[in-house]
The first five atom37 places (N, CA, C, CB, O) and aatype in JSON, in Angstrom:
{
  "aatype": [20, 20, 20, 20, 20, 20, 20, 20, 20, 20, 20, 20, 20, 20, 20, 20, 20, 20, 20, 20, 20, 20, 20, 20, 20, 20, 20, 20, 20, 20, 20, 20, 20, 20, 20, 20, 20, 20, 20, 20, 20, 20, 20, 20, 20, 20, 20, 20, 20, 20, 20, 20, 20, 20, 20, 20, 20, 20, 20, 20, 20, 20, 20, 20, 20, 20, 20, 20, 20, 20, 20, 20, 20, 20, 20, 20, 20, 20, 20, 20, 20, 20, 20, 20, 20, 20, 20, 20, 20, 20, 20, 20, 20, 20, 20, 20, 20, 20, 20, 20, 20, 20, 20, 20, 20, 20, 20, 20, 20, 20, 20, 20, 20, 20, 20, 20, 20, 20, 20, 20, 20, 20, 20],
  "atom_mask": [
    [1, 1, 1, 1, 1],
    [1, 1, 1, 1, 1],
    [1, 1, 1, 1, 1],
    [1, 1, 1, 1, 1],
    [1, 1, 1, 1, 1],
    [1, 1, 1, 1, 1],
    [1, 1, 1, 1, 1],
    [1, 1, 1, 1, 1],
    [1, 1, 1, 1, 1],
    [1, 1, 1, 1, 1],
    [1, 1, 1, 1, 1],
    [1, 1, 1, 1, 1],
    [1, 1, 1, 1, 1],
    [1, 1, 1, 1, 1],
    [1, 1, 1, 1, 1],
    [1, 1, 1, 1, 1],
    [1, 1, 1, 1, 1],
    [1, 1, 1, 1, 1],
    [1, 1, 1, 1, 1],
    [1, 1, 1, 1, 1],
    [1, 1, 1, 1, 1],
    [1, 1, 1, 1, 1],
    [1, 1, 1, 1, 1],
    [1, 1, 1, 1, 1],
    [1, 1, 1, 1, 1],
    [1, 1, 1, 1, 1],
    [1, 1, 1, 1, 1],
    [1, 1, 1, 1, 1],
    [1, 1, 1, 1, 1],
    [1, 1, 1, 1, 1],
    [1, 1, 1, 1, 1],
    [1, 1, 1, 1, 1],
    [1, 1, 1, 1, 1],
    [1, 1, 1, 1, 1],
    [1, 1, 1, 1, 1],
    [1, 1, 1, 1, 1],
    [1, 1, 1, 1, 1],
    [1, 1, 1, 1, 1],
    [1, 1, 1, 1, 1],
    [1, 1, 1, 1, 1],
    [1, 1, 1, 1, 1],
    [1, 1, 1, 1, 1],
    [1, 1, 1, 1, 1],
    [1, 1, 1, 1, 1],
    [1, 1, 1, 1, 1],
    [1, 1, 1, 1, 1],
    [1, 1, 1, 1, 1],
    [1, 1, 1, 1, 1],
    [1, 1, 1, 1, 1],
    [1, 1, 1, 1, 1],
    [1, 1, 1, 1, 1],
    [1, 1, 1, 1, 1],
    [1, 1, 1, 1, 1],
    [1, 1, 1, 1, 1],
    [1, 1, 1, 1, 1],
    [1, 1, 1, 1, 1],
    [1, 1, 1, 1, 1],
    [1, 1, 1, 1, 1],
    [1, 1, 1, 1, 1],
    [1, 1, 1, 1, 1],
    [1, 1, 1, 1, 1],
    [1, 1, 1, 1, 1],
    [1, 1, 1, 1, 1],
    [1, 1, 1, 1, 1],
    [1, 1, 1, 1, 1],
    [1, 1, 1, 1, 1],
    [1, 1, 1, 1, 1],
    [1, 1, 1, 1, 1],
    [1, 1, 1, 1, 1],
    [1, 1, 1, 1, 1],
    [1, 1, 1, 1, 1],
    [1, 1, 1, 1, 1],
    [1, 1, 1, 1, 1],
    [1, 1, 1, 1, 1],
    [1, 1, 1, 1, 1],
    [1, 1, 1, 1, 1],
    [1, 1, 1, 1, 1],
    [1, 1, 1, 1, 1],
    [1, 1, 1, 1, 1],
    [1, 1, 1, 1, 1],
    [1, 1, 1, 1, 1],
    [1, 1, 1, 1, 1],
    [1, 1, 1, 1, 1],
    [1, 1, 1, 1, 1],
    [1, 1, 1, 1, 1],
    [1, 1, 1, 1, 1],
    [1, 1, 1, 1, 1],
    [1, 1, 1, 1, 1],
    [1, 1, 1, 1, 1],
    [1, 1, 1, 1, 1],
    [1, 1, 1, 1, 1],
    [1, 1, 1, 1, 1],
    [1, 1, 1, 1, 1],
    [1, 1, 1, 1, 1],
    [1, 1, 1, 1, 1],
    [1, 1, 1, 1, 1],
    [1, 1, 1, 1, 1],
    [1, 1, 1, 1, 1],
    [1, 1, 1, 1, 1],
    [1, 1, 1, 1, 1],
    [1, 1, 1, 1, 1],
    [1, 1, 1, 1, 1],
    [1, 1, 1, 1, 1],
    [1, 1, 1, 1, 1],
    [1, 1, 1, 1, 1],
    [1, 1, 1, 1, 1],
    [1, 1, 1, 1, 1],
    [1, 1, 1, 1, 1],
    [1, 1, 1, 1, 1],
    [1, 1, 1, 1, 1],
    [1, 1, 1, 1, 1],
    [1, 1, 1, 1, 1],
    [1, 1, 1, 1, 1],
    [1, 1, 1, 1, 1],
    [1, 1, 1, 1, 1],
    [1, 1, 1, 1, 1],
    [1, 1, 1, 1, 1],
    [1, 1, 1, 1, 1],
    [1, 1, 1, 1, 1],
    [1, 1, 1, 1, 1],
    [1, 1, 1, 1, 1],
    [1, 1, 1, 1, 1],
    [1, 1, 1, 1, 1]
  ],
  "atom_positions": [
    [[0.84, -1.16, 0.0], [0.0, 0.0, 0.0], [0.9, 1.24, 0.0], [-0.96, -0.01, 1.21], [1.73, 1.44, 0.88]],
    [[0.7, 2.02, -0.99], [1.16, 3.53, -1.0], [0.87, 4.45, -0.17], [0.85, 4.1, -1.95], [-0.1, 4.27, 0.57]],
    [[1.66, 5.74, -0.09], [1.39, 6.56, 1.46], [0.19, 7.28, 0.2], [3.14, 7.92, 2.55], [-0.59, 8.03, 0.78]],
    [[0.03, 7.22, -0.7], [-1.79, 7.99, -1.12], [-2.41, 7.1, -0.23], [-2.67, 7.81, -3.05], [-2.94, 7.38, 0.85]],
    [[-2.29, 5.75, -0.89], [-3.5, 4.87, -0.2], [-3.75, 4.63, 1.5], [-3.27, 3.4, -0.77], [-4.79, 4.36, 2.11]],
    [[-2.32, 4.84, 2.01], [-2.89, 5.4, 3.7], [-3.59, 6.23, 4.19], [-2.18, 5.79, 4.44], [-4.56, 6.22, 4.95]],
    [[-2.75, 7.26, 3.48], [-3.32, 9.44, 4.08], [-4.83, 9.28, 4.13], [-2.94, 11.29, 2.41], [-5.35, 10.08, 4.9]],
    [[-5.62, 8.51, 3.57], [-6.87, 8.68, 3.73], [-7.64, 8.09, 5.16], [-7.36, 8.13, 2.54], [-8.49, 8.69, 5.83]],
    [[-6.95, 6.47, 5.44], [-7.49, 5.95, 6.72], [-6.9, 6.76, 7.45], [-7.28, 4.54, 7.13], [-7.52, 7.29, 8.37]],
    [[-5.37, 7.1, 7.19], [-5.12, 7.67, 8.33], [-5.64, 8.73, 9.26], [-4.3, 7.9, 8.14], [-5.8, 8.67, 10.47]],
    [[-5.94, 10.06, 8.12], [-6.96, 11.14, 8.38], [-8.17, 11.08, 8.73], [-7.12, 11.76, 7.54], [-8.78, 12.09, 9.08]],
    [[-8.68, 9.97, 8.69], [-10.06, 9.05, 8.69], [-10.42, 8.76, 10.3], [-9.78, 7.39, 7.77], [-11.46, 8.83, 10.96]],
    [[-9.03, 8.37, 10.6], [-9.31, 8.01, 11.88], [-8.32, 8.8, 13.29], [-9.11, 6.41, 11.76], [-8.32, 8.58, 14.5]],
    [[-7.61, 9.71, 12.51], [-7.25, 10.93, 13.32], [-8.82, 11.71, 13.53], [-5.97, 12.0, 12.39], [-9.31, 11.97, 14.63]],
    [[-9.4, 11.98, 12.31], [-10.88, 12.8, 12.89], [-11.44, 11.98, 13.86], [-12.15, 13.07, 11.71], [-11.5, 12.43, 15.01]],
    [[-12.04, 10.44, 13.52], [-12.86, 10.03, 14.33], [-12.55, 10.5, 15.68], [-12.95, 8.76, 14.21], [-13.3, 11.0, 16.51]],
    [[-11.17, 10.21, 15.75], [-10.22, 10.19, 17.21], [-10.33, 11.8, 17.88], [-8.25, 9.77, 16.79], [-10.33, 11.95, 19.11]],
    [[-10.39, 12.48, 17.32], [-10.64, 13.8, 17.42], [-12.51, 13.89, 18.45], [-10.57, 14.44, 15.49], [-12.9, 14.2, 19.58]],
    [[-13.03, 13.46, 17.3], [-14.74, 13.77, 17.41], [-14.71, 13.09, 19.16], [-16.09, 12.56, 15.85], [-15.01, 13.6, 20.24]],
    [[-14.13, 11.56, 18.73], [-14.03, 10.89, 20.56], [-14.01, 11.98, 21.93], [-12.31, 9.99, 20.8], [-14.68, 12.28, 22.92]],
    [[-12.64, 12.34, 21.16], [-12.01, 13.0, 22.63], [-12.46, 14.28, 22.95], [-10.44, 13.17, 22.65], [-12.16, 14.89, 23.98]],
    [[-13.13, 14.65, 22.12], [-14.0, 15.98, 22.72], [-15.18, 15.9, 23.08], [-14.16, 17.01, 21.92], [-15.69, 16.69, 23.87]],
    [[-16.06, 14.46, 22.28], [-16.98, 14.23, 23.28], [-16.95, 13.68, 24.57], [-17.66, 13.7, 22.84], [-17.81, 13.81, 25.44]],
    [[-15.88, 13.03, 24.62], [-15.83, 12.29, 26.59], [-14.87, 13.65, 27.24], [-14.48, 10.05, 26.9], [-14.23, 13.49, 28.28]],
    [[-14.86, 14.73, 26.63], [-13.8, 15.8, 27.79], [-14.76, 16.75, 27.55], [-11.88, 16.38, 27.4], [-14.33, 17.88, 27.79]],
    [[-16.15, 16.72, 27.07], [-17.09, 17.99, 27.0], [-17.76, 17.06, 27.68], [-17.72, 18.82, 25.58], [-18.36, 17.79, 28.47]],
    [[-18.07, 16.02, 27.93], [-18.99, 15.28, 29.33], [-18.47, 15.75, 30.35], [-18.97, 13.63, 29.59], [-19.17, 16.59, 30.9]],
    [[-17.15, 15.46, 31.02], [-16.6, 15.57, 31.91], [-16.2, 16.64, 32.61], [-15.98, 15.07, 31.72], [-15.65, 16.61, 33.7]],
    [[-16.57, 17.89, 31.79], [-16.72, 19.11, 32.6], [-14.62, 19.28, 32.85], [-18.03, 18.69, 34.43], [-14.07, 19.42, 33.94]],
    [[-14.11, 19.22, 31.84], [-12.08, 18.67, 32.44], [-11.75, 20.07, 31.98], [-10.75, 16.92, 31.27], [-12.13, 20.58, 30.92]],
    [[-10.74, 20.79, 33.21], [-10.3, 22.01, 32.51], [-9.0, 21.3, 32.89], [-10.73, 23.72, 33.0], [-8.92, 20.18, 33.37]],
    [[-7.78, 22.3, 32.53], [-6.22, 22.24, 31.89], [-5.79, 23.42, 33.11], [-5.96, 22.82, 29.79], [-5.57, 24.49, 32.54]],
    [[-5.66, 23.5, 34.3], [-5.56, 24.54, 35.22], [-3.71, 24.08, 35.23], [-6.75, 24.39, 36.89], [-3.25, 23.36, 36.11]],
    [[-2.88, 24.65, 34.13], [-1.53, 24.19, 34.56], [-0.54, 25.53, 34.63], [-0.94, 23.02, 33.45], [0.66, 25.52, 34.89]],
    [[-1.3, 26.57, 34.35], [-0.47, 28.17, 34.57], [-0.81, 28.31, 35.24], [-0.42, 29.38, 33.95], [-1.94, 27.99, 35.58]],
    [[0.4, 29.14, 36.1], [0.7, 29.71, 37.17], [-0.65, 30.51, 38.16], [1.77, 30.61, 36.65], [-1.16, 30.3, 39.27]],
    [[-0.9, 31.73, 36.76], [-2.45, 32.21, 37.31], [-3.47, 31.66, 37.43], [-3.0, 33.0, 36.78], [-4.29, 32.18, 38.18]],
    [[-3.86, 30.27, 36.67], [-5.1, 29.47, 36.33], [-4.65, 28.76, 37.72], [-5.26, 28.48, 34.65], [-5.68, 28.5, 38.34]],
    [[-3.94, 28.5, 38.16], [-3.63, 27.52, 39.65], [-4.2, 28.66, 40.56], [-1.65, 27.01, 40.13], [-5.38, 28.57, 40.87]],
    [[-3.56, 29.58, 40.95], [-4.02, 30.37, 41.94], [-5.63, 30.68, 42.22], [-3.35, 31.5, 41.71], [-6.36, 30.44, 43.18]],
    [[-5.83, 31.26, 41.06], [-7.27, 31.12, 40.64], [-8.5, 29.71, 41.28], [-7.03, 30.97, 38.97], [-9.42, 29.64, 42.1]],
    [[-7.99, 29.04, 40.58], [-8.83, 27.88, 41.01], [-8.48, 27.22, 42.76], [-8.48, 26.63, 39.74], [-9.37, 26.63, 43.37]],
    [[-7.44, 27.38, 43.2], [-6.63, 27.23, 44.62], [-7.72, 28.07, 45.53], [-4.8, 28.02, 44.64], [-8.23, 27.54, 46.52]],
    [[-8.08, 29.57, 45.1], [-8.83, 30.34, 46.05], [-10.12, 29.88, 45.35], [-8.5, 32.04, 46.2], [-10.85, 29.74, 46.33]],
    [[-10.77, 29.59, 44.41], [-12.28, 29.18, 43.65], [-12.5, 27.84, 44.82], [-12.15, 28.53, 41.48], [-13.63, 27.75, 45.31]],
    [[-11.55, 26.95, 45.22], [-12.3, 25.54, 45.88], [-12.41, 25.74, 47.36], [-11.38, 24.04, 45.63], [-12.91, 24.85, 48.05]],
    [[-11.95, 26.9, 47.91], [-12.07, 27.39, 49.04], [-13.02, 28.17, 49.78], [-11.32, 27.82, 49.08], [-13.51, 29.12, 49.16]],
    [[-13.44, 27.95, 51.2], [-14.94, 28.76, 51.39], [-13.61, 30.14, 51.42], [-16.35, 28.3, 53.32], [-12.41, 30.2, 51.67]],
    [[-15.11, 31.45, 50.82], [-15.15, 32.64, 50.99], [-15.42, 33.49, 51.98], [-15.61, 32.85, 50.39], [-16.62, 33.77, 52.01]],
    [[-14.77, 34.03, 52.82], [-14.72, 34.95, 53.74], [-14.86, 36.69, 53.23], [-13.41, 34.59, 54.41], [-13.93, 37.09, 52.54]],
    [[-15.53, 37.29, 53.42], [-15.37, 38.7, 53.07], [-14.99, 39.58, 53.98], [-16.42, 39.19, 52.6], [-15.18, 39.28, 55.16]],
    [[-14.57, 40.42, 53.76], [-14.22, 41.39, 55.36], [-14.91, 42.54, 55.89], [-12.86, 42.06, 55.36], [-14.38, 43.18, 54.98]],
    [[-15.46, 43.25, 56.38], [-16.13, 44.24, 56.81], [-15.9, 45.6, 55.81], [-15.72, 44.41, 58.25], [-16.93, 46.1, 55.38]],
    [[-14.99, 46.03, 55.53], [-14.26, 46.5, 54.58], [-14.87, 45.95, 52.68], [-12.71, 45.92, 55.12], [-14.96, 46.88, 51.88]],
    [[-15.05, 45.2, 52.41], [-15.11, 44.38, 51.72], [-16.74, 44.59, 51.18], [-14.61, 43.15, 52.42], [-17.16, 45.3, 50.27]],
    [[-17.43, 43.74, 52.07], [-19.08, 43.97, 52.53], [-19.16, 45.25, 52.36], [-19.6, 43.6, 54.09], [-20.13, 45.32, 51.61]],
    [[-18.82, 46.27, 52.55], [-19.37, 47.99, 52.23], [-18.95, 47.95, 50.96], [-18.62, 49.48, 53.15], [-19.95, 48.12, 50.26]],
    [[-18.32, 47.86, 50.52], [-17.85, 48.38, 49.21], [-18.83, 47.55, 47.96], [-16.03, 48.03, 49.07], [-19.36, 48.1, 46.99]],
    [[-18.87, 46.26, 48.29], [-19.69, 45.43, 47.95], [-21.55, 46.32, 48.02], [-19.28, 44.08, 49.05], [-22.4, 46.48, 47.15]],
    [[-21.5, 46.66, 49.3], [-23.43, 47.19, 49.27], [-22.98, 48.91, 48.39], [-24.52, 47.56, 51.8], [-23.56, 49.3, 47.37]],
    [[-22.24, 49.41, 48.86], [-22.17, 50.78, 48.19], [-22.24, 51.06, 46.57], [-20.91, 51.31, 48.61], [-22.99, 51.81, 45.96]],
    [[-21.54, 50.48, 46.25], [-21.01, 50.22, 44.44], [-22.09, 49.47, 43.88], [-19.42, 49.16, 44.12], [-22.53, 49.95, 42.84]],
    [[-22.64, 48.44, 44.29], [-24.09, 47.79, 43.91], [-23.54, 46.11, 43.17], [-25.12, 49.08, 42.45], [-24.16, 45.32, 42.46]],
    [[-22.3, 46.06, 43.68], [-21.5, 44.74, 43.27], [-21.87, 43.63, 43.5], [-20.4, 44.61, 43.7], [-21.81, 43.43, 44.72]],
    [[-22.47, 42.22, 42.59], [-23.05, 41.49, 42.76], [-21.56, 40.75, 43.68], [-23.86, 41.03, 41.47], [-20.38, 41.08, 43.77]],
    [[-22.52, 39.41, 44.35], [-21.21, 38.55, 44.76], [-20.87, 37.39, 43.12], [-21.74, 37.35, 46.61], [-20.05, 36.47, 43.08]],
    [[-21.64, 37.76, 42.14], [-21.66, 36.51, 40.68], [-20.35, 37.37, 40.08], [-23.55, 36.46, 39.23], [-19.44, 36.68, 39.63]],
    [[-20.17, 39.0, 40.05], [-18.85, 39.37, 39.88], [-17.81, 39.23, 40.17], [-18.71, 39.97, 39.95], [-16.84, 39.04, 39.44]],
    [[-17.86, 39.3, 40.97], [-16.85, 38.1, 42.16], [-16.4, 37.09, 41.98], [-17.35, 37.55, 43.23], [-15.18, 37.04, 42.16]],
    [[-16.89, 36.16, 41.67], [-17.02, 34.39, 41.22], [-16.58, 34.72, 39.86], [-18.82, 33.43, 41.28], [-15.62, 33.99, 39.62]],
    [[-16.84, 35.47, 38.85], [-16.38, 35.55, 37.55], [-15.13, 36.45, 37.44], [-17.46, 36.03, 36.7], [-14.63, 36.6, 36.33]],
    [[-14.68, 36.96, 38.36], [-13.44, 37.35, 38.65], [-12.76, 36.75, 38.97], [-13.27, 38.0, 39.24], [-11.69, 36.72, 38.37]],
    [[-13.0, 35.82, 40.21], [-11.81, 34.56, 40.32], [-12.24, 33.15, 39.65], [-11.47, 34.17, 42.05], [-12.17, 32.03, 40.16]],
    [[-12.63, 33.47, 38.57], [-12.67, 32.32, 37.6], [-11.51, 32.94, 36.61], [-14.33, 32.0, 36.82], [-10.38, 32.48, 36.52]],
    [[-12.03, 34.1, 35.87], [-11.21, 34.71, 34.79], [-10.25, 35.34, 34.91], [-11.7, 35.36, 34.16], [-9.33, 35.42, 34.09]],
    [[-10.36, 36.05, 36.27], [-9.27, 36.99, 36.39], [-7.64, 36.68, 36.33], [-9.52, 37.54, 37.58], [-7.1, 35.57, 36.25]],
    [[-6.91, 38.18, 36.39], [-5.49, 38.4, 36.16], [-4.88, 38.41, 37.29], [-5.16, 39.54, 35.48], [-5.35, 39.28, 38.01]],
    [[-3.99, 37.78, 37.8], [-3.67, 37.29, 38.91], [-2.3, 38.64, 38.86], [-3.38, 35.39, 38.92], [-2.2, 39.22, 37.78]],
    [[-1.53, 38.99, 39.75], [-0.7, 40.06, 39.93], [0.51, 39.2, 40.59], [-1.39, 41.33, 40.84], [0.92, 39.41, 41.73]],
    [[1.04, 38.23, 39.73], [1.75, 37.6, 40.76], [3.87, 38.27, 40.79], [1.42, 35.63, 40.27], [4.99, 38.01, 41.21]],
    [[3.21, 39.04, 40.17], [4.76, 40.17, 40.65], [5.1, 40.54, 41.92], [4.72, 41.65, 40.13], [6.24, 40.41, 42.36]],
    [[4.29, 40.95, 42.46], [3.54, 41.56, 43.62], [2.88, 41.14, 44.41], [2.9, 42.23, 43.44], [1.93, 41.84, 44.75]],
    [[3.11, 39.66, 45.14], [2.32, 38.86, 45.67], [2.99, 39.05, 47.19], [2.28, 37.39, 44.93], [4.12, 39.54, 47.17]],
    [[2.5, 38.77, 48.33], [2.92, 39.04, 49.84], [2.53, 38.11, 50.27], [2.48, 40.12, 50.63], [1.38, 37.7, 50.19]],
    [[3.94, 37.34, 51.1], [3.95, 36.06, 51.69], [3.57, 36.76, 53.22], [5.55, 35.09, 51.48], [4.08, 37.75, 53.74]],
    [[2.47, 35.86, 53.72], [2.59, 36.51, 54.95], [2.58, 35.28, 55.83], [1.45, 37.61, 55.25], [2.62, 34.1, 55.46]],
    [[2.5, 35.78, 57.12], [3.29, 35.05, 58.58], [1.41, 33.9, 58.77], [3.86, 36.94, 60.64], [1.23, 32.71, 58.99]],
    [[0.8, 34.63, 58.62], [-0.6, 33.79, 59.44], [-1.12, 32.67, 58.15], [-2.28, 35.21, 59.95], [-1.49, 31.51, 58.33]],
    [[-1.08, 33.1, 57.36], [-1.82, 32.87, 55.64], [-1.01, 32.74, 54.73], [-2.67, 34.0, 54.99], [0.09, 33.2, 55.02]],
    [[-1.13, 32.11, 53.32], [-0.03, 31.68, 52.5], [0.56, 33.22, 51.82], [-0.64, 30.44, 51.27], [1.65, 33.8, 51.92]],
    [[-0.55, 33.51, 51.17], [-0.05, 34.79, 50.11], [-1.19, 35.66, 50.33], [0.16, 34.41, 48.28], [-2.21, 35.39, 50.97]],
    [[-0.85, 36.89, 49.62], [-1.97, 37.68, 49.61], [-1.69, 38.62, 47.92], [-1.99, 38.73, 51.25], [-0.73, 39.32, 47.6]],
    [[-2.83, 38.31, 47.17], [-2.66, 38.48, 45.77], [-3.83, 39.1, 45.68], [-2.43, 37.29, 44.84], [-4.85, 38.89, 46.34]],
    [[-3.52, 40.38, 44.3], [-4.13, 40.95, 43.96], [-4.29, 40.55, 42.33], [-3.78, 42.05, 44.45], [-3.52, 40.42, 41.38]],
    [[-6.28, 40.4, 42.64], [-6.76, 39.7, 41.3], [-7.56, 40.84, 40.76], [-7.71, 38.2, 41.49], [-8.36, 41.56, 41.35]],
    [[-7.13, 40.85, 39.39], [-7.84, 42.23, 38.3], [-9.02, 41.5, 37.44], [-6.45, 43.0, 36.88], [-8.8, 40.41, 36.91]],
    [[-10.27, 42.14, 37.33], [-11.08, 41.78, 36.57], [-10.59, 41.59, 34.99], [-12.06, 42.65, 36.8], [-9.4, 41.87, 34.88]],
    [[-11.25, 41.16, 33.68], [-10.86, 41.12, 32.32], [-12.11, 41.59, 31.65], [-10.34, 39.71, 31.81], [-13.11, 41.59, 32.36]],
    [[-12.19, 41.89, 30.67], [-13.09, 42.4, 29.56], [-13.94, 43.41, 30.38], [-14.04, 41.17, 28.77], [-13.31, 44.28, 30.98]],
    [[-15.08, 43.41, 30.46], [-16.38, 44.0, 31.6], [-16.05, 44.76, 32.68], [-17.18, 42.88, 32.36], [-16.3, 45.95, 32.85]],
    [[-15.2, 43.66, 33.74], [-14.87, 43.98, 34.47], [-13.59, 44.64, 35.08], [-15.2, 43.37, 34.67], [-13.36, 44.99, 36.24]],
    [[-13.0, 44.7, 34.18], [-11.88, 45.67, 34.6], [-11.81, 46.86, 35.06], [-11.25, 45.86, 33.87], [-11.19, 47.8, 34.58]],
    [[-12.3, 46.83, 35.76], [-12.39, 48.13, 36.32], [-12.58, 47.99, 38.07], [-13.71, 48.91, 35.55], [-12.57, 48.95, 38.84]],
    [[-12.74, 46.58, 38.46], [-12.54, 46.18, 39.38], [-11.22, 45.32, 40.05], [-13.45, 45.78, 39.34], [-10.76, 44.43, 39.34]],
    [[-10.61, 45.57, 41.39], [-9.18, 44.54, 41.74], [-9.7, 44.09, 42.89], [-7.48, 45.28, 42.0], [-10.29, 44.88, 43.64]],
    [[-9.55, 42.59, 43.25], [-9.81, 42.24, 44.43], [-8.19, 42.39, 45.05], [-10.6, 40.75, 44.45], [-7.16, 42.56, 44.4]],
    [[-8.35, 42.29, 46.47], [-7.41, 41.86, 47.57], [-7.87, 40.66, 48.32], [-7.21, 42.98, 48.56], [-8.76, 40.67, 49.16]],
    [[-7.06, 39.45, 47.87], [-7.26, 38.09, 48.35], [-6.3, 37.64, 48.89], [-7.59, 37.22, 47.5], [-5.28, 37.58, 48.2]],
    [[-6.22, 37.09, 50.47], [-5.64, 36.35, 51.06], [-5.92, 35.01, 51.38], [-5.49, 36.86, 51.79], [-6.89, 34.68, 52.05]],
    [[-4.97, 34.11, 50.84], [-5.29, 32.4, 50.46], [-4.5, 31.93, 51.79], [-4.47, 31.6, 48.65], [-3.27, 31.94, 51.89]],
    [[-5.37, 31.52, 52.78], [-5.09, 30.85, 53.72], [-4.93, 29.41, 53.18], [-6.03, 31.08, 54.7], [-4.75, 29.17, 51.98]],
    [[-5.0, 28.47, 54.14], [-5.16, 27.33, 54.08], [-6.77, 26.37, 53.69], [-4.62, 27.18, 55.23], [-7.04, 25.51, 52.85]],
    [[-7.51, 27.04, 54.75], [-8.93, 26.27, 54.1], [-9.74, 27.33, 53.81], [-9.83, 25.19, 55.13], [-10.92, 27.01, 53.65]],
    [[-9.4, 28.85, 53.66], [-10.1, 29.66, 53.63], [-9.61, 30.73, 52.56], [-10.26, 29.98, 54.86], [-8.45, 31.14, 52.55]],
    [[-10.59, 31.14, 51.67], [-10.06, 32.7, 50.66], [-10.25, 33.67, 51.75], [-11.22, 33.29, 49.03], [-10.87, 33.03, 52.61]],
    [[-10.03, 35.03, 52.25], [-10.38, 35.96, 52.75], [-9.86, 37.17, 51.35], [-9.75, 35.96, 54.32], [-8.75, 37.36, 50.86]],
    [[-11.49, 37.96, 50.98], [-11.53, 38.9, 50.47], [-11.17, 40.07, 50.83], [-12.28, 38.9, 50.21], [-11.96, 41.02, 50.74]],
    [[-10.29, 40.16, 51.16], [-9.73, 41.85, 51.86], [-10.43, 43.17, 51.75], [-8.37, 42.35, 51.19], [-11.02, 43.93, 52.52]],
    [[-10.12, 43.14, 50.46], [-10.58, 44.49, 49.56], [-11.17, 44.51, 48.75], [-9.88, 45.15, 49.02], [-11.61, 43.37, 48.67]],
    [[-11.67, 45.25, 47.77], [-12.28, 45.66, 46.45], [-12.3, 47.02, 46.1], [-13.58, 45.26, 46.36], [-13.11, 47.73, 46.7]],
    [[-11.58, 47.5, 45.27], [-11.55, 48.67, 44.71], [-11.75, 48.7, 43.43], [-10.56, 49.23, 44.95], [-10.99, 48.09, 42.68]],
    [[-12.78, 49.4, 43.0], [-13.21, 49.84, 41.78], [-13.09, 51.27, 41.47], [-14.47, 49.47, 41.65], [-13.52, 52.19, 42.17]],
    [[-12.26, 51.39, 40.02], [-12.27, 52.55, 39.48], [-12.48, 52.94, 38.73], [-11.78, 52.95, 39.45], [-12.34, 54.15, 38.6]]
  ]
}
């Protein structure tokens, strides 16, 4: 058999193989969390949320849903230049909204079993 007469099964069954694997990884709900920011991100996403008093006002004042929030530390830009190791809690990182929301930065401190929302400043 000639490489004409392969290229065809072959391509044949690279697609099938294709069509497979995106239908059993679009069942499975599977994301690829292997950058740096997509880790952090999801590290404070599986953690209960704490807000801070500070936090809560700015939140009722501005008219800020808590679903902005959640779509901020899903999507957001992680600041990891500028990240602060501290003594009680692991880090404390500042996460920037994208598209919509940019115009909002959280202040998040990633404890151990807990996010604590520090801040929120919108400008």
């Amino acid at each position: 058999m000639t490489f004409k007469q392969r290229l065809p099964f072959f391509l044949g069954g690279l697609i099938i193989g294709i069509i497979i694997v995106i239908f059993i990884w679009g069942k499975k709900n599977t994301t690829f969390d292997y950058g740096p920011n997509a880790r952090v991100l999801k590290n404070i996403r599986i953690k209960e949320r704490i807000f801070s008093e500070n936090a809560l006002t700015i939140l009722n004042t501005k008219k800020i849903d808590t679903a902005y929030i959640s779509q901020i530390l899903k999507n957001g830009d992680v600041d990891l230049a500028h990240k602060i190791k501290l003594d009680s809690c692991l880090y404390q990182y500042n996460i920037k909204g994208i598209d919509s929301l940019k115009n909002i930065t959280l202040t998040v401190i990633n404890c151990e079993s807990n996010a604590i929302i520090e801040a929120i400043k919108v400008e």
